[in-house]
C-alpha positions in Angstrom: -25.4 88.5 56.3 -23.1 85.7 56.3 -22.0 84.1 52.9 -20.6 80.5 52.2 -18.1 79.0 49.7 -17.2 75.8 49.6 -14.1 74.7 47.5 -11.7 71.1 47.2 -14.3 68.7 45.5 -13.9 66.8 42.8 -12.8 63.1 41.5 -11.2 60.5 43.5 -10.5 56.6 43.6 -11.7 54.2 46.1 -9.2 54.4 49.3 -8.3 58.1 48.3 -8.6 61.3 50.1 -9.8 65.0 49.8 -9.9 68.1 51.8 -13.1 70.4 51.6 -13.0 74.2 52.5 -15.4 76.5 53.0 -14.6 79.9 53.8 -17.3 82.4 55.7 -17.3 86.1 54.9 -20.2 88.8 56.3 -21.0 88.8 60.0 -19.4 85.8 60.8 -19.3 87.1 64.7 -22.8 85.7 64.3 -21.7 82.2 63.7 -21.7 79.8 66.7 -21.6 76.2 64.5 -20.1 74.9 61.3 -21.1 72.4 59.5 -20.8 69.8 56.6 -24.0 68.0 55.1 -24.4 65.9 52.2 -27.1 65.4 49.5 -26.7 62.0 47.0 -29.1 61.9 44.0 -32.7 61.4 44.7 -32.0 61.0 48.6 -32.0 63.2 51.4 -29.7 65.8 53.0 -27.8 64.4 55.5 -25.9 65.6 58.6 -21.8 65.0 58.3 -20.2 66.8 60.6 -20.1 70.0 62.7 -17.5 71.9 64.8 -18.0 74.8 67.3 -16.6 77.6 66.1 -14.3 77.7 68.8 -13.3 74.6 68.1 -14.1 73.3 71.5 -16.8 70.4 70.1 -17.5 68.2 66.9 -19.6 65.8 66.0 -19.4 63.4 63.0 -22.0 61.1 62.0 -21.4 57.1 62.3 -21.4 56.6 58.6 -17.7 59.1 58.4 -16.4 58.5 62.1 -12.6 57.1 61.8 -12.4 58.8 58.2 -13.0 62.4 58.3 -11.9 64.9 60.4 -13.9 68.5 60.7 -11.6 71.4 61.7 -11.7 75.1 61.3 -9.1 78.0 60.9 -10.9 80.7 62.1 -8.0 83.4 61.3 -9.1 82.5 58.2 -12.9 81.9 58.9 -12.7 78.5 56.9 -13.5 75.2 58.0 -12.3 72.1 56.2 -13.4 68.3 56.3 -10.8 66.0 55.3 -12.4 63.3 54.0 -9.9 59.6 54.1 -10.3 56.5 53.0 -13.1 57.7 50.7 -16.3 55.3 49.4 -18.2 54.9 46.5 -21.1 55.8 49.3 -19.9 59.2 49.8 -20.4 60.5 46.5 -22.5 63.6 47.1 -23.1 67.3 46.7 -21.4 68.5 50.3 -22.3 71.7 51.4 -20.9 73.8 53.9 -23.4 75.7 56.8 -23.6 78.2 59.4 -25.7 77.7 62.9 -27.4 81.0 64.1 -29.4 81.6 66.6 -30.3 78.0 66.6 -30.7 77.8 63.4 -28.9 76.4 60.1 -29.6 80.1 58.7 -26.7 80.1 55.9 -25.5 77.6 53.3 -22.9 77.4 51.0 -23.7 76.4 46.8 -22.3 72.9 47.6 -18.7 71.3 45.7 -19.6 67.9 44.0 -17.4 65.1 45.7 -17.7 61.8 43.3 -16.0 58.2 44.5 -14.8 55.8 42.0 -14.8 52.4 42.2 
């Protein structure tokens, strides 16, 4: 089994910046994608960002490209999003997941991210 935590959300201005984390633990040797999706009250998860786990690809969805950056630490089996230049828009619940097999088999609890304006 592979288990999920996410950690780094919280408050933040208009024009600030955070740094999500989400460690793996478990049979992470199973793990060949990372990812971050979002989920806003009363709409739909979205897709954010992923990474291959040996950091060789990433992919970042229009709405966050030029603002966050995906990366991963794998000594340390965490991948982080830094998240800059942050928008009322991206207030969400962002959760942390793990691609198996071809499939998003593993998610994390999720770490509230809310924008100010």
């Amino acid at each position: 089994q592979v288990q999920l935590v996410e950690s780094g959300g919280g408050l933040v201005q208009a024009g600030g910046s955070l740094r999500l984390s989400c460690t793996a633990s478990g049979r992470t040797y199973h793990i060949n994608v990372l990812g971050w999706f979002r989920q806003a009250p009363g709409k739909e998860r979205e897709f954010v960002a992923t990474i291959t786990w040996s950091g060789a690809g990433t992919n970042y969805a229009d709405s966050v490209k030029g603002r966050f950056t995906i990366s991963r630490d794998n000594a340390k089996n965490t991948v982080y999003l830094q998240m800059n230049s942050l928008e009322p828009e991206d207030t969400a619940v962002y959760f942390c997941a793990a691609h198996i097999n071809s499939n998003w088999a593993y998610w994390g609890q999720g770490t509230q991210v809310t924008v100010s304006s």
